[in-house]
N, C-alpha and C positions, 0 to 999 in steps of 0.2 A: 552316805551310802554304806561306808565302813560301820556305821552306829547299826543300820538295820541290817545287814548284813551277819554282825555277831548276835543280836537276838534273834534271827532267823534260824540261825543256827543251835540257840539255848532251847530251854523244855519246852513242852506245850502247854503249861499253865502257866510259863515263864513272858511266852509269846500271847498268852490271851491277854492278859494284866497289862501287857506295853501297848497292845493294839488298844484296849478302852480307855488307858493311859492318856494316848497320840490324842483318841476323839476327844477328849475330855480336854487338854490344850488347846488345841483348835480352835475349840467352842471358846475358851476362856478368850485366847487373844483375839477372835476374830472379829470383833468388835472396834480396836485397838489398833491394830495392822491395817484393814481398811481404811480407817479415816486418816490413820499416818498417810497411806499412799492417798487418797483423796484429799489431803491436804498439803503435799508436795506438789499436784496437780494444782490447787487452789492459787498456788502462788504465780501462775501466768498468767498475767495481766498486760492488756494493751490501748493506752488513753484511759486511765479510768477503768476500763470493763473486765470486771474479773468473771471466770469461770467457775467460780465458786460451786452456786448450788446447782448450775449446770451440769457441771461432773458430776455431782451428786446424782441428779439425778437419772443421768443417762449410765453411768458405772456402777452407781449403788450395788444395785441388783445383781451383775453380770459378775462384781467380784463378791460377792458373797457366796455366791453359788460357785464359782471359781475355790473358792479358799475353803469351804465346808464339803465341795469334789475330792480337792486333794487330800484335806485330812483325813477322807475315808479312803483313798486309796491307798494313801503307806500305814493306815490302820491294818487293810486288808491284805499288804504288802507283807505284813509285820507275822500277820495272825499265823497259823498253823494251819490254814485252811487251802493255802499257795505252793503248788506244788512247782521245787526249780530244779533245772537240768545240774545245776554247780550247788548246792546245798541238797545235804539230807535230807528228808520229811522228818518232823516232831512225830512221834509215836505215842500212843495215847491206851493205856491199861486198861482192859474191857474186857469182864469174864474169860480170864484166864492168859488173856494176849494180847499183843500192840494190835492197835488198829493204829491206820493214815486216814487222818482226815483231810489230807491236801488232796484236793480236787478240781482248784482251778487253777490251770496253766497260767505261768506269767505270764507268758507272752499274751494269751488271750485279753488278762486285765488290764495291761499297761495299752494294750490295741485299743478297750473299751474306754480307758482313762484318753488316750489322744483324740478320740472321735468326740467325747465332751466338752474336752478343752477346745478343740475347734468351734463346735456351735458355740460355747459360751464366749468364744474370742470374738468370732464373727457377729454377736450379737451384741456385746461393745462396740466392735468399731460400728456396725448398725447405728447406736444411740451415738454415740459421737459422731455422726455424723448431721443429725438432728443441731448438734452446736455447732457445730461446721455452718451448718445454713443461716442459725440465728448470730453465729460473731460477725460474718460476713456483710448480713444486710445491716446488725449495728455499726459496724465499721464503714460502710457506704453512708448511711443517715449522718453519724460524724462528721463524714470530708465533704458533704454535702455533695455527693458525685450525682453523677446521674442514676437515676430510679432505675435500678438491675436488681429488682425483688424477684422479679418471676424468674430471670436468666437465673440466678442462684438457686431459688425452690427447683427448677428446671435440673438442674447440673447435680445439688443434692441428691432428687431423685433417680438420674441414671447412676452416680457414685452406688449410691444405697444399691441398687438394682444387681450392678457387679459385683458388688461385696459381699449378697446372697449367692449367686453364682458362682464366685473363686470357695467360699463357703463350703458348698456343695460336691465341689470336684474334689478338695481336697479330703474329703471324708469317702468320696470315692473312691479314691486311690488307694488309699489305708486297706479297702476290700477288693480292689480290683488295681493287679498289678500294670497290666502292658491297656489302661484306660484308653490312652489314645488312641490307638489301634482300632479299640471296640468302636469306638463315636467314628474315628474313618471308616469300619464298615460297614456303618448303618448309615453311613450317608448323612453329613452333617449336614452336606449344604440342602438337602431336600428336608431334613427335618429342621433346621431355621427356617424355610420357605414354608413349610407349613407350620410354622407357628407364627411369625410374622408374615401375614396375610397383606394384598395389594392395600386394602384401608387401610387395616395397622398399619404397616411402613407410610401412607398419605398421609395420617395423623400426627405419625413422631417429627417426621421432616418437618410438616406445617407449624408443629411446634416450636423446633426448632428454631424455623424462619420467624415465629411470632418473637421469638428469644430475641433474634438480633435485630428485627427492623424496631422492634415497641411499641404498636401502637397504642398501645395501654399498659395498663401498670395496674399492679392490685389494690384496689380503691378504688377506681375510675370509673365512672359514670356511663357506659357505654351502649349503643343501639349497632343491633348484628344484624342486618333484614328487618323485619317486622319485633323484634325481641329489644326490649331494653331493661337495663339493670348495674347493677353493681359489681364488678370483676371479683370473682374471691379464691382464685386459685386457677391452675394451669398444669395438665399434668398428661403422658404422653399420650395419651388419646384423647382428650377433651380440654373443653374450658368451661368451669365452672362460674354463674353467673349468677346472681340472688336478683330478682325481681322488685319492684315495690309492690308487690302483694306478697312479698315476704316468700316466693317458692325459689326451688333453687335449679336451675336447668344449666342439665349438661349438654354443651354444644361440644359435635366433634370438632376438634382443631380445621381437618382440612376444608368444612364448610364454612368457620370462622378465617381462614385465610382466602378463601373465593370469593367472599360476600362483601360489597362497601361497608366499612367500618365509621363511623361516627362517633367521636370520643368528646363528650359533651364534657366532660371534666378540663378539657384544653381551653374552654369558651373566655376569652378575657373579658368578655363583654356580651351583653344579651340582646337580638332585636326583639324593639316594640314595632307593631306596624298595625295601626287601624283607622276605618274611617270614620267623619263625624256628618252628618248628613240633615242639612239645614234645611227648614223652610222656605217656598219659594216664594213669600211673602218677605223675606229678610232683605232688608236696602242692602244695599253698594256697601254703606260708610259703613253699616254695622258688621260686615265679613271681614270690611278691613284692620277692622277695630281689635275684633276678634283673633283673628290670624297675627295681629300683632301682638299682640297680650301674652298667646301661645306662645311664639318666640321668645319673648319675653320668660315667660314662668319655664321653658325648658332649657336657656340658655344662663340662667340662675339659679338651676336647679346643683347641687352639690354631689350629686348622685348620677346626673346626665351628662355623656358625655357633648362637650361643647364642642358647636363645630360641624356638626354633622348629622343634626337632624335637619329634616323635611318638612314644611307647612303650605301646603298649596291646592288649590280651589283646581281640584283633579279631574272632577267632570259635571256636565249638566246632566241630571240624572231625569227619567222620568217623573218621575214623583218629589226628589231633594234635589239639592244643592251641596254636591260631596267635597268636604275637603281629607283629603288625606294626610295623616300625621306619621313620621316616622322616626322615630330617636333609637338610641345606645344605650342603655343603663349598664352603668360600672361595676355593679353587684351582678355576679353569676348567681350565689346561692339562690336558690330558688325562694324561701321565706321571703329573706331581703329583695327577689327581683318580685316578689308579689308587695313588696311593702312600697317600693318605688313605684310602681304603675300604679296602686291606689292613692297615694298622696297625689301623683299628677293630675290623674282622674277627677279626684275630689275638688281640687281646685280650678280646674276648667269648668266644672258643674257649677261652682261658684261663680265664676266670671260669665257665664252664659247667662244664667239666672240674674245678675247686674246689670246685664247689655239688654234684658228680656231680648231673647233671642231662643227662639222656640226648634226642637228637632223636628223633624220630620217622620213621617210613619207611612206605610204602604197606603194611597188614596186612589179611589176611580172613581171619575164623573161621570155619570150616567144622563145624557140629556135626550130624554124622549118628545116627540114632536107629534102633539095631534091632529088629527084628520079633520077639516072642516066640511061638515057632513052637507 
């Protein structure tokens, strides 16, 4: 301050040459100084995970603009253009006479200089907190903890939410001295109520409550009422959900916490359940033959879980002879549980076809009786 302070005080062509001087630095180191401090940043590391282009790329930005702010500011600190209460004005020779070209109060610059340093601060820690979210769920994937992806996205996004709003007030204040005053008498608590609406407020809580019970996780294969799909996001009013026809629906939170949840990604194991429906021309020995076989091919099957399937002659039907089959298969994915029910399939179709043992089809006998005239 002693340095800009004596050239505030030198010529006014003394003080224009230091101000284009300053920009002219600036621009050189700013390049250089940046990745210094992006690179003191770089070196916190935890298991492995460094934050390297993370900070890159969430500070980049913020300190460029940061460091190319201030170099225009003690540019314009510097210039002849700054008029101070504690220094004389630079005088400037102009047909016959000094003219002042100091025009803008410091106090005014230095007030517009904090109000930018604020938004650009606040828009750092903004992006830092984007790494915030993504060190957290890598550091849970690591310890193998339990799946708190959404509770984090969750907690990020009220962080980030406040960090606009402390933001805010702060650059309020810089224009408006007794702020709190003003918000008490405009009735804070009526303008939160109306801005947080009965829904809103049902939604965040619901969210909330999804935060800590889990019943999903993002990835998770899930059915909400009649709606099923892919979890891919949670955020205070809704849950985002990607369908298999690839659309993406937003479900409000508090209908997704009202509604039975069915979280198909939990499934250790898949039920098969159908029936086989025989002819009622098929002997005795050959059902029995049959039904053993099945036992047989399901209880060797490497894919079935043993144990606990079903094979039994379930009803006399009208028209067949139903046996109904029930097993487990061990493969959730659905490719794999379609690749296990055809292999099964395939080879009961074979052993029926060895037994000749014929299915059955919808049949009505018609027997009409003539009249002897």
């Amino acid at each position: 301050m002693h340095a800009i302070y004596y050239i505030a005080k030198s010529s006014f062509y003394m003080r224009i040459l230091a101000a284009f001087a300053l920009i002219i630095l600036f621009y050189i180191l700013k390049k250089t100084i940046i990745k210094l401090i992006l690179r003191l940043f770089s070196k916190i590391k935890f298991k492995n995970y460094s934050l390297d282009y993370k900070l890159t790329d969430a500070l980049g930005k913020p300190l460029d603009y940061f460091w190319t702010y201030t170099g225009l500011y003690l540019a314009i600190c510097i210039s002849p253009f700054v008029t101070y209460t504690f220094i004389p004005n630079s005088m400037l020779w102009f047909i016959d006479s000094y003219v002042s070209l100091a025009v803008i109060p410091f106090s005014s610059l230095t007030k517009l200089y904090t109000v930018f340093a604020v938004i650009i601060c606040t828009w750092g820690i903004y992006n830092l907190e984007f790494v915030y979210e993504e060190f957290f769920t890598q550091l849970n994937t690591n310890f193998s903890l339990t799946d708190n992806t959404l509770l984090i996205r969750f907690s990020a996004k009220i962080i980030r939410f406040f960090t606009v709003i402390v933001g805010i007030f702060i650059v309020l204040s810089l224009f408006i001295k007794d702020i709190a005053g003003i918000v008490t008498g405009v009735g804070l608590g009526s303008v939160a109520f109306a801005f947080v609406t009965k829904d809103a407020l049902s939604n965040i809580l619901s969210g909330a409550l999804l935060m800590i019970d889990k019943p999903f996780v993002i990835g998770d294969w899930i059915q909400v009422d009649d709606l099923e799909g892919t979890v891919e996001d949670i955020s205070f009013r809704s849950t985002r959900i990607r369908t298999f026809t690839q659309g993406v629906v937003m479900i409000p939170n508090s209908k997704v916490s009202s509604e039975n949840i069915i979280n198909w990604s939990k499934m250790q194991k898949r039920r098969v359940k159908f029936d086989l429906l025989l002819d009622y021309h098929t002997p005795i020995s050959k059902i029995h033959t049959c039904m053993d076989k099945i036992k047989c091919l399901l209880a060797s099957h490497p894919s079935i879980e043993d144990g606990s399937f079903i094979v039994r002659l379930e009803s006399i039907g009208i028209y067949a002879l139903q046996i109904q089959i029930i097993y487990f298969s061990l493969e959730v994915e659905y490719s794999r549980f379609l690749e296990i029910k055809e292999s099964a399939n395939l080879q009961m179709l074979d052993m029926f076809a060895q037994e000749e043992v014929k299915f059955a089809f919808p049949t009505q006998t018609v027997i009409t009786h003539q009249a002897n005239l």
